[in-house]
Structure formats: structure tokens, C-alpha cells
C-alpha positions in Angstrom: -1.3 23.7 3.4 -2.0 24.4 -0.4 -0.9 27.4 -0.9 -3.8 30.2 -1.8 -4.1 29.9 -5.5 -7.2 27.8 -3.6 -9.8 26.5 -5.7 -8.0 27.4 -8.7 -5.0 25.2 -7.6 -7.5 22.6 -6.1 -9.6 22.4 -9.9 -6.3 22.0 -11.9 -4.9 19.4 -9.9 -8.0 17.8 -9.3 -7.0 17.6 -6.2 -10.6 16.6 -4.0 -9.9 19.4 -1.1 -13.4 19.5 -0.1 -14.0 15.2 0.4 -16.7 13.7 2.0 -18.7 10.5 1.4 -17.1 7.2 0.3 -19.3 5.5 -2.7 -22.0 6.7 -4.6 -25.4 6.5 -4.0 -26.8 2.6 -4.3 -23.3 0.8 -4.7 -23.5 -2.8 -2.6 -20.7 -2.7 0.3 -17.8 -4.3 -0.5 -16.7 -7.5 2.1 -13.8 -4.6 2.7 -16.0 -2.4 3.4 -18.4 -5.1 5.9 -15.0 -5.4 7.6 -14.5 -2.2 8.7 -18.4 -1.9 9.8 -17.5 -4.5 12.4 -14.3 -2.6 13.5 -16.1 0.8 13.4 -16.3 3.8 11.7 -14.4 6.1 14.1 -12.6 8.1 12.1 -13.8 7.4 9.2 -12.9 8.4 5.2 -14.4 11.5 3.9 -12.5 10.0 0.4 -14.8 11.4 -2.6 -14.4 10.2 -6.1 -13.4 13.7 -8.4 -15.8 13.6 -11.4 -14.1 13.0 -14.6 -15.8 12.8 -18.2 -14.9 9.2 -19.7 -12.2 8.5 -20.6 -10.9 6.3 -23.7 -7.5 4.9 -23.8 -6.5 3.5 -27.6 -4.5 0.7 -29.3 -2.2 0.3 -26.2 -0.6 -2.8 -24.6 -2.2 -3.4 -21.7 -1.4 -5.4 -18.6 -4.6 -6.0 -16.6 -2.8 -7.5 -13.4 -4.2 -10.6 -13.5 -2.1 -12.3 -15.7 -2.8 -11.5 -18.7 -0.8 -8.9 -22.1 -3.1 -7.1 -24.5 -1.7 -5.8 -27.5 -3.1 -2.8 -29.5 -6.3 -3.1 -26.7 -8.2 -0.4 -25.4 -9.5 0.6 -21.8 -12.6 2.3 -21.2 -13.0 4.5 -17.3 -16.4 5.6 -16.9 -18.2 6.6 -14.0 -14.8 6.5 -11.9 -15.2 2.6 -12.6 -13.3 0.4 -15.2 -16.2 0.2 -18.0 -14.2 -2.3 -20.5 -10.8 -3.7 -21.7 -10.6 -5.1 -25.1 -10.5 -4.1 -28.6 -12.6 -1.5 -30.7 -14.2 0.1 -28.1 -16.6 2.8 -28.3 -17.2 5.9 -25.9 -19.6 9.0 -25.8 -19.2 11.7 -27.7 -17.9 13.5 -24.5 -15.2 11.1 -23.7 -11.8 12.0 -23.6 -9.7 10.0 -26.0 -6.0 9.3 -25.7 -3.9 7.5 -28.2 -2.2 4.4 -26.4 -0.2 3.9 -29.4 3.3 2.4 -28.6 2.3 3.0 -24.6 1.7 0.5 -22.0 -0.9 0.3 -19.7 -1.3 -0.9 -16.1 -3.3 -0.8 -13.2 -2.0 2.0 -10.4 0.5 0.5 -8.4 0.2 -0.5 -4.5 2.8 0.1 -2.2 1.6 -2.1 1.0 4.6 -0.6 3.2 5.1 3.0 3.2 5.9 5.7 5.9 4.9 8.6 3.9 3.1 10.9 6.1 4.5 9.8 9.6 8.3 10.3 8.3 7.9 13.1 5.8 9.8 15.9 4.2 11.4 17.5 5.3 13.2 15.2 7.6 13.0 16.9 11.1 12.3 15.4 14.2 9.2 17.7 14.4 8.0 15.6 11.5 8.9 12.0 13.4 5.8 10.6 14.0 5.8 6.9 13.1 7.3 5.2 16.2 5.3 5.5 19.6 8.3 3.7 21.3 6.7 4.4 24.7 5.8 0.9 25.1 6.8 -2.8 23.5 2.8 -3.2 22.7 1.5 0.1 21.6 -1.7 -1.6 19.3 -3.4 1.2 20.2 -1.8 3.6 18.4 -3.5 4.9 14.8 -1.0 5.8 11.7 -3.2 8.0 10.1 -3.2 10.3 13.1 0.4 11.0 12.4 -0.4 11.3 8.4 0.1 14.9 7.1 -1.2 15.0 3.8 1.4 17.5 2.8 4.0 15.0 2.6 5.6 16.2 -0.5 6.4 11.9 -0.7 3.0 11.6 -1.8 3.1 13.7 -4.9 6.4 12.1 -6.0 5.2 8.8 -5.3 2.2 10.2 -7.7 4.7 10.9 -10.4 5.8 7.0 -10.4 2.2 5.9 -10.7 1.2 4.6 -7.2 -2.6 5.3 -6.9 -2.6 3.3 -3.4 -0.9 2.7 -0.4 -0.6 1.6 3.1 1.2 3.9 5.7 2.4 1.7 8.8 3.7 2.9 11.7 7.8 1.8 12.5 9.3 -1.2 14.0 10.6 -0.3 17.1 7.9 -2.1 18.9 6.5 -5.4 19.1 3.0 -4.4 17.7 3.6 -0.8 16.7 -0.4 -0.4 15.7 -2.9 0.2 12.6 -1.9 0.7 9.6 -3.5 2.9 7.1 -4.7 2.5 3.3 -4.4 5.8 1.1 -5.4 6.4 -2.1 -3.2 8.7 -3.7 -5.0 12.1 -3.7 -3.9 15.6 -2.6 -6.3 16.5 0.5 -6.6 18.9 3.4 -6.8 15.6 5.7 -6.2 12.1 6.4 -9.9 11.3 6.1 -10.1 12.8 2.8 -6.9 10.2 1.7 -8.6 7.1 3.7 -9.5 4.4 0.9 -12.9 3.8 1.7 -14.0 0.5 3.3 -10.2 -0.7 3.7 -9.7 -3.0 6.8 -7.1 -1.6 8.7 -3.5 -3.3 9.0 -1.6 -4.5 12.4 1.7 -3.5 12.0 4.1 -6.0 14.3 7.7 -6.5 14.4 10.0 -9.4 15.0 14.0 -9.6 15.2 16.5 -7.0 16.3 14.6 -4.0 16.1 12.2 -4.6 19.3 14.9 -6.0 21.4 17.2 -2.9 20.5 15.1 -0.3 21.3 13.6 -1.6 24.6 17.2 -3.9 25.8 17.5 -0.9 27.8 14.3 -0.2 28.4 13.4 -3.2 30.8 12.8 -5.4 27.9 12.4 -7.4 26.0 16.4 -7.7 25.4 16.2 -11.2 23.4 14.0 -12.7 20.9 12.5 -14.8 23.4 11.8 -12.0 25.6 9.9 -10.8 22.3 7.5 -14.2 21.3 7.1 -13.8 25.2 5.4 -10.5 24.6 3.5 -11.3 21.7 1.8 -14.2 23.6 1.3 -12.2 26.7 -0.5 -9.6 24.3 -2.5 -12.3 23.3 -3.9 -13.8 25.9 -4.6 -10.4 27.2 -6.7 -9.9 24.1 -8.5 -12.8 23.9 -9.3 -12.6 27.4 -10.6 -8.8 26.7 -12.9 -10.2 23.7 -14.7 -12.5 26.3 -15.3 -9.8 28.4 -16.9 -7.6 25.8 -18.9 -10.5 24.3 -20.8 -10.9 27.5 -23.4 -8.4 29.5 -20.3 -6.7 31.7 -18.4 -5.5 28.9 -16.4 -3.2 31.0 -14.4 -0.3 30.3 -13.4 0.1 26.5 -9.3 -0.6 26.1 -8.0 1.0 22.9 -4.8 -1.5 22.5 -6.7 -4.4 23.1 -9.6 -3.7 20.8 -6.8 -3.4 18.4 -5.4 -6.6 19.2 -9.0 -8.5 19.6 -9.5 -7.2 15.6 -6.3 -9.0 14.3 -7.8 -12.1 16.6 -11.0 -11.5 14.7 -9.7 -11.4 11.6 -11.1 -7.9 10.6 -8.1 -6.0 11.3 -5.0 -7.5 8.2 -1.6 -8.8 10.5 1.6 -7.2 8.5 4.7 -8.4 10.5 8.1 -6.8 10.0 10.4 -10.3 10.2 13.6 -11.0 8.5 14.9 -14.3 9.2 12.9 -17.6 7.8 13.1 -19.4 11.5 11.4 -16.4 13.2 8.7 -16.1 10.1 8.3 -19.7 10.6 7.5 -18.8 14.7 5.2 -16.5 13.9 3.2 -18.5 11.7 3.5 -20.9 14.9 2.3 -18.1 16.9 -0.6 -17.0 14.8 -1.8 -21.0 14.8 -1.4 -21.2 18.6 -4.1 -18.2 19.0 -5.7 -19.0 15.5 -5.0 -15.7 13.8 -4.0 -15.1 10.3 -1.0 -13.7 8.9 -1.9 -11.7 5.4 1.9 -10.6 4.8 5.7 -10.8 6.2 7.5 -8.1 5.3 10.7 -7.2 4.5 11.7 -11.0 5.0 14.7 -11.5 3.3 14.9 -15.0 4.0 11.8 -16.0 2.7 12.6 -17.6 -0.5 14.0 -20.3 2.5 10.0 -21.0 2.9 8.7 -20.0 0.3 6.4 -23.1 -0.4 5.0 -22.7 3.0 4.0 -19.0 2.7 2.4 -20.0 -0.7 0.7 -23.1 1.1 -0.7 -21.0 4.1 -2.1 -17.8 2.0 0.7 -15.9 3.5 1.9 -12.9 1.1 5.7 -11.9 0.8 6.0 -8.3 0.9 9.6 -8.2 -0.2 12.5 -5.8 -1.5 14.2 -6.6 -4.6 17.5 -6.2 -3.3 18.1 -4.9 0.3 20.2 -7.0 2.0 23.2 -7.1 4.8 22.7 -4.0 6.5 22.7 -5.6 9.9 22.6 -9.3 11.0 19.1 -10.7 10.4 19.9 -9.1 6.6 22.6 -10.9 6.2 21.4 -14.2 3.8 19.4 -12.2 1.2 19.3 -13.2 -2.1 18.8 -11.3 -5.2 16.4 -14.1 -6.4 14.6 -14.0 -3.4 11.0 -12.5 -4.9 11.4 -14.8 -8.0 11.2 -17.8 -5.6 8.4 -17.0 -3.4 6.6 -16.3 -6.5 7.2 -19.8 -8.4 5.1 -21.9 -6.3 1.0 -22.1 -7.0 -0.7 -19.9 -5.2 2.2 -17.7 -4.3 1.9 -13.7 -3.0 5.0 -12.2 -3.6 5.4 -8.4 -3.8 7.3 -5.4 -4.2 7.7 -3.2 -1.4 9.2 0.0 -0.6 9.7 1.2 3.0 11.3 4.2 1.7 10.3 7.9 0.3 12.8 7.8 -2.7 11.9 3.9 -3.5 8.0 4.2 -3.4 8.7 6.6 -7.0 10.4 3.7 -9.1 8.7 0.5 -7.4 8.2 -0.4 -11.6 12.4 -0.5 -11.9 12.4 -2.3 -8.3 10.5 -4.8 -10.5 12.6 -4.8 -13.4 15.2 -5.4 -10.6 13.8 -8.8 -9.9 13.0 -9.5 -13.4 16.5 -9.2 -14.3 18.2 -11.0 -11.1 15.9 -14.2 -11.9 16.6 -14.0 -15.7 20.3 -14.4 -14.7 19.3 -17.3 -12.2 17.9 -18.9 -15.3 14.2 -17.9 -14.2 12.0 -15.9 -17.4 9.4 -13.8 -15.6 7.1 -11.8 -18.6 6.2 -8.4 -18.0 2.0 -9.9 -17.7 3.2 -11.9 -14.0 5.8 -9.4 -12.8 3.0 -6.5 -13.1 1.2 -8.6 -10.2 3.4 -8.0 -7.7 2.8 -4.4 -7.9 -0.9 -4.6 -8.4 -3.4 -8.1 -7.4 -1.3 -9.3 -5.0 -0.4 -5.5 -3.4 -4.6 -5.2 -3.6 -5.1 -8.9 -2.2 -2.9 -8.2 1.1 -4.7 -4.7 1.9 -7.9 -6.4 1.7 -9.2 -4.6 -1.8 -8.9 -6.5 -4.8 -12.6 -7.0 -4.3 -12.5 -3.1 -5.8 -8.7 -2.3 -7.1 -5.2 -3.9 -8.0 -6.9 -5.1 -11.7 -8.3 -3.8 -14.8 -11.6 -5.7 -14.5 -15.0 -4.0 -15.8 -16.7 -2.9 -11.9 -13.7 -2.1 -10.6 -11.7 1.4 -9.2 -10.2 3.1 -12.4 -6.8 3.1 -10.6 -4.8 3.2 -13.8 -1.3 4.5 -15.4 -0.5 5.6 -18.4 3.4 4.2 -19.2 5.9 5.8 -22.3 6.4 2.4 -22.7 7.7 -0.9 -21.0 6.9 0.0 -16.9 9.7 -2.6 -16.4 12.3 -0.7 -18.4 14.8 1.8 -17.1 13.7 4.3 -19.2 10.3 3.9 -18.1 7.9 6.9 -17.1 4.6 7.5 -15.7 2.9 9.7 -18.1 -0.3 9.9 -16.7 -1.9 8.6 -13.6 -5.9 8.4 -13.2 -7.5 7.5 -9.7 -11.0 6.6 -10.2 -11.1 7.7 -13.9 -10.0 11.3 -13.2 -6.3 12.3 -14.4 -4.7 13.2 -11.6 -1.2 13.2 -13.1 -0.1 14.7 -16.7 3.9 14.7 -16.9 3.6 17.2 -19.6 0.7 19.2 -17.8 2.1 21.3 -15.0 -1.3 21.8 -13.3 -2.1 18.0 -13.2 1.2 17.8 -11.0 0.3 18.2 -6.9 2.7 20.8 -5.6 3.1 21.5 -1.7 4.4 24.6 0.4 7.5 23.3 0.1 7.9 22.2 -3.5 6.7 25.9 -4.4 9.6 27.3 -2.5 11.7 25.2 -4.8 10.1 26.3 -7.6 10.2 29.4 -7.3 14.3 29.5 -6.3 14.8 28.0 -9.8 12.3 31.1 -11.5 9.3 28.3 -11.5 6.1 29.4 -9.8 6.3 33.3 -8.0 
């Protein structure tokens, strides 16, 4: 927990501890939102926007996400909305003004594959939470009943400007169940975290990592065994839908609910895959029981199909540079984001699946950037920013209200020194829904946890 400086503590790092409804009063429902009415509301966010005065950023190069570099352009956050982007703006007298001058600034960034919350720190295995590898299908299963909000991971990941993020449970099974979208505030629970009206994600798995963990567990043992499972699943689900479309609905079955959503298309399919001839199954799989994929991830391979993903609205959730740790990692490329993003209509995106990466997903970026530049392949800072923002949004089901600085929209927005794809690049202050929820030169706009104060105060920090 937060420890008992309290409300003081809470105020300062305007950190929402007491959350409760999602929008204010008379906003429309979002299509995201309409999705999860369908899939029901149990469990559902207590997320409440922290009032903020406006706020008025100056004179700053400005990325809006969508494509498009401002210079010396200002951005307007009122009302925990986006007001305006443009030049020569004007705000209230009780606006807070910052100079943008010689800054940069961005949308928050999205990380669509995180673990933070169900693997946190400390590592222990009291705190491994993110596999249920009782089962090959466990759909089931919830993420963000594992999520601890104390997660120092969350606060770092703060510090390196994600606003957003999904929280997935692990591979080890062949549908390992929902995933979770957070925004990045410090709260008591889960609920209070929940982005509000965000369809849940289906976290599957292809490849080694099923067949590993259940080889000696009566299977599957072999990737057959495991498109064998999917199907079976499947069929069991659709069968299951039937059932509760008609007057004997039967007795309620948590996994197959699950699995009846993803058929439905109100629950977002993520599939862990590697290889581009089992991506290239799945996509077989999901026309054979008319299901859509929204993203592969990890999938090193994919730059091997990438006019296919780009051709079937399927995103590309990729690493810039993981590659060969075991077999199915083998053929990476470093210019493997750079291709799936070339062709019209492309999704590619920068992922993290890691609790040191999620705080520098900007110099994962720059990563790309600089791998394609040496495969003869100029990517400007105005389309690289996408991967981190409208196409992060687009395959967690939220651009309709995040992901871009477009008037309407979530005031999800960082405040850079400078270039966000340069090495020397820092967060300097992060705003989620246009209050300022990071300072780096503000100590009390920086979410510390039980265990960070320990740390703190072994180096004569906080007493």
C-alpha cells in the first residue's frame, strides 16, 4: 500500500486513490465502451479522471500520432480532453502555461504487451501470478485479478511516458485468458487502473511455449497437438454460443464465455506466435471459425508476411530487436518492424514484454529507426511516433478516445527534453487526461511505492 503520508501523498502525486465512475456526466459511449456493455460490466473500472486546471503547452514541436510534425505549435488540455493543437493559442486566465520551447511533444505511449502487475517487483514467486498453467485452455482466467497496483513497474514505466497499457497474462497455455487495459495511474485497485470502456484482450499462444509446458503434461507435445486444441476450443465455443442464444441457456461457463467473445468479436484476439508459417495458420484458423485476429505478437518472422498482415487489418506487435533466444527466434531481423510498416495500411508496433523495456519503448523506436536507415529505409520521427501511439490505441480498441492529439480526445500526453527518438531523450512530464501526473524535476509528481521508499530512505531520501 501507499504508505501513510495518505491524502497528502495521494494530492501531490495526483494519484486518484479514491476512483469511481468512468466519464463524466452526458459524454456519448464510445463503440469501446458499447463493446464491453455486450461482454458485461463485471468487474468493472472505478477509473476517475483527477481534475486538473488547463493546461497550455507553448511553441513546441509536436507529433500528433497521426502522421503529422508541428513546429513551434501549441497544445491545449482542458476538461481532461485535448481542447486544440495548433498555433497561437489562447487559454483562461487560470491555465497553467508551460514553455514547449526546444521540447517535443507526443501523445502518451501504449504498450499493448505488458506483464506489469502479474510479474512484479520484487521478483518472488509469491508475486508469479501471470500463468494459470493448470490447463492448455484456461480462457477463463482474468489478468487484472492478478494486477497489484503496487507494482513499482508501473511508476517507472510512468517515468518513460507510457500513459496506457495492456497487462496479458503468459504464454504457457494455448489461450492463457483476458487481457487487461490500464491507464497509467497510481490506485488502491485494479478497478481504479481499468481504462474505461476498453474491450478486453484474448491472450493465446502458438509455438514452443504451449507444447513445452504441457509435453509432460498429457499434451499437447507438438504443434499439431496445439492447432488441435485451438479448434477443439472452438467448436466448443461456438457450440456454447448456440446454447445461450436459445430459451435453455444452461449453466453459465466462464472459459467459454471467454472464448464465445473473441468469436463475437467483442473480446480483441492477441496471439503470442513467432514463426511466419504458424502466423499464417492462425490466420487460417481464425477464417475457418470466422474470428478476427487484431495483433500477433512477438512475431519475429513477420516482415516474411508482412503484406498479408497489412492486407487483413492484422497489427504487428513487434520488438525492435529480440531475436535467437530459442528456435522459433531464430530468423529475426533487425528490419523486421520497418517492413511490416511499409506497406498501405500497415499496423506495426513497438512492444515491450518486459519491466525494464516498457521505460525506454521511445529508444526501442529509435532502435528501428536506425536499423532501417542502415537498410536504406528513412523513417521521420512524424510515422515512427505511430507505432507507439495510433496504432498501439487501434489494437486495444481505443483510438476512438486515445493514441492521438486530436481536439475530443483523452489528454494522454508527454512532455519530451527533446527528440523522443534520441538517446538522450527524457520524459519530462507526463499528463493523463490533462492532469500532470509526472514532473522529473518535482519529486511529489513522482508515484513512489512501499518498496521504492525503502530505497529511498537507505540512500538518506524520504525518512
Amino acid at each position: 500500500m501507499l504508505r501513510p503520508l495518505t491524502a497528502a501523498i495521494c494530492a501531490a502525486l495526483l494519484a486518484g486513490c479514491a476512483s469511481t465512475a468512468s466519464t463524466t456526466a452526458g459524454d456519448a459511449p464510445s463503440p469501446a465502451a458499447a463493446r464491453a456493455d455486450v461482454v458485461g460490466e463485471a468487474y468493472a473500472s472505478s477509473y476517475r479522471p483527477i481534475a486538473s486546471n488547463p493546461v497550455l503547452i507553448t511553441g513546441a514541436t509536436v507529433l500528433t500520432g497521426d502522421g503529422r510534425r508541428l513546429e513551434g505549435a501549441d497544445v491545449l488540455l482542458q476538461g481532461g480532453k485535448v481542447a486544440a493543437v495548433g498555433t497561437g493559442l489562447a487559454a483562461s486566465a487560470d491555465a497553467i502555461r508551460v514553455d514547449g520551447s526546444g521540447k517535443w511533444v507526443t501523445p502518451g505511449l501504449i504498450d499493448v504487451h505488458s506483464h506489469l502487475g502479474v510479474y512484479p517487483s520484487p521478483g518472488a514467486r509469491a508475486h508469479s501470478d501471470g500463468n494459470e498453467a493448470t490447463a492448455p485452455v484456461t480462457a477463463q482466467v482474468w489478468a487484472e485479478h492478478s494486477v497489484w497496483p503496487q507494482d513499482p513497474g508501473f511508476g517507472a514505466a510512468l517515468a518513460g511516458g507510457v500513459t496506457a497499457l495492456q497487462i496479458l497474462p503468459g504464454s504457457a497455455n494455448l489461450v492463457g485468458g483476458r487481457g487487461v487495459t490500464l491507464k497509467n495511474v497510481a490506485a488502491t485497485t485494479a478497478q481504479g487502473m481499468k481504462f474505461p470502456g476498453a474491450p478486453h484482450g484474448l491472450k493465446m499462444a502458438c509455438g514452443e511455449n504451449p507444447k513445452r509446458v504441457y509435453g509432460q503434461k498429457g499434451g499437447p507435445s507438438t504443434r499439431m497437438g496445439n492447432v488441435a486444441g485451438y479448434r477443439t476450443a472452438f467448436i466448443d465455443a461456438r457450440e456454447y454460443a448456440k446454447k445461450r442464444a436459445g430459451k435453455d441457456a444452461g449453466k453459465r461457463d466462464l472459459k467459454l464465455e471467454t472464448l464465445a467473445g473473441a468469436l463475437d468479436g467483442d473480446i480483441l484476439v492477441h496471439i503470442h506466435c513467432y514463426r511466419a508459417d504458424e502466423m499464417a495458420q492462425m490466420l487460417d484458423l481464425a477464417k475457418e471459425f470466422d474470428f478476427k485476429v487484431t495483433a500477433f505478437h512477438h512475431g519475429v518472422e513477420a516482415y516474411k508476411l508482412a503484406d498479408r498482415l497489412a492486407a487483413d487489418g492484422v497489427c504487428g506487435a513487434l520488438w525492435a530487436d529480440w531475436w535467437g533466444f530459442k528456435m522459433e527466434a531464430f530468423d529475426g531481423i533487425q528490419e523486421n518492424i520497418a517492413i511490416v510498416d511499409r506497406p498501405a495500411n500497415s499496423c506495426a508496433i513497438v512492444h515491450s514484454d518486459s519491466d525494464e523495456g516498457i521505460q525506454r519503448l521511445n529508444q526501442e523506436a529509435a532502435k528501428v529507426i536506425a536499423n532501417a536507415k542502415r537498410a536504406g529505409i528513412d523513417i521521420p520521427p512524424e510515422r515512427a511516433i505511430r507505432w507507439l501511439t495510433q496504432n498501439a490505441a487501434k489494437a486495444l480498441g481505443v483510438l476512438d478516445r486515445t493514441g492521438t492529439l486530436e481536439a475530443g480526445k483523452m489528454a494522454d500526453v508527454v512532455l519530451w527534453n527533446g527528440n523522443p527518438f534520441s538517446v538522450y531523450a527524457q520524459a519530462e512530464q507526463v499528463y493523463i487526461d490533462g492532469a500532470r501526473v509526472y514532473d522529473r524535476r518535482d519529486p511529489s509528481r513522482q508515484p513512489v511505492t512501499d518498496f521504492m521508499l525503502g530505497q529511498s530512505a537507505a540512500q538518506g531520501g524520504v525518512r
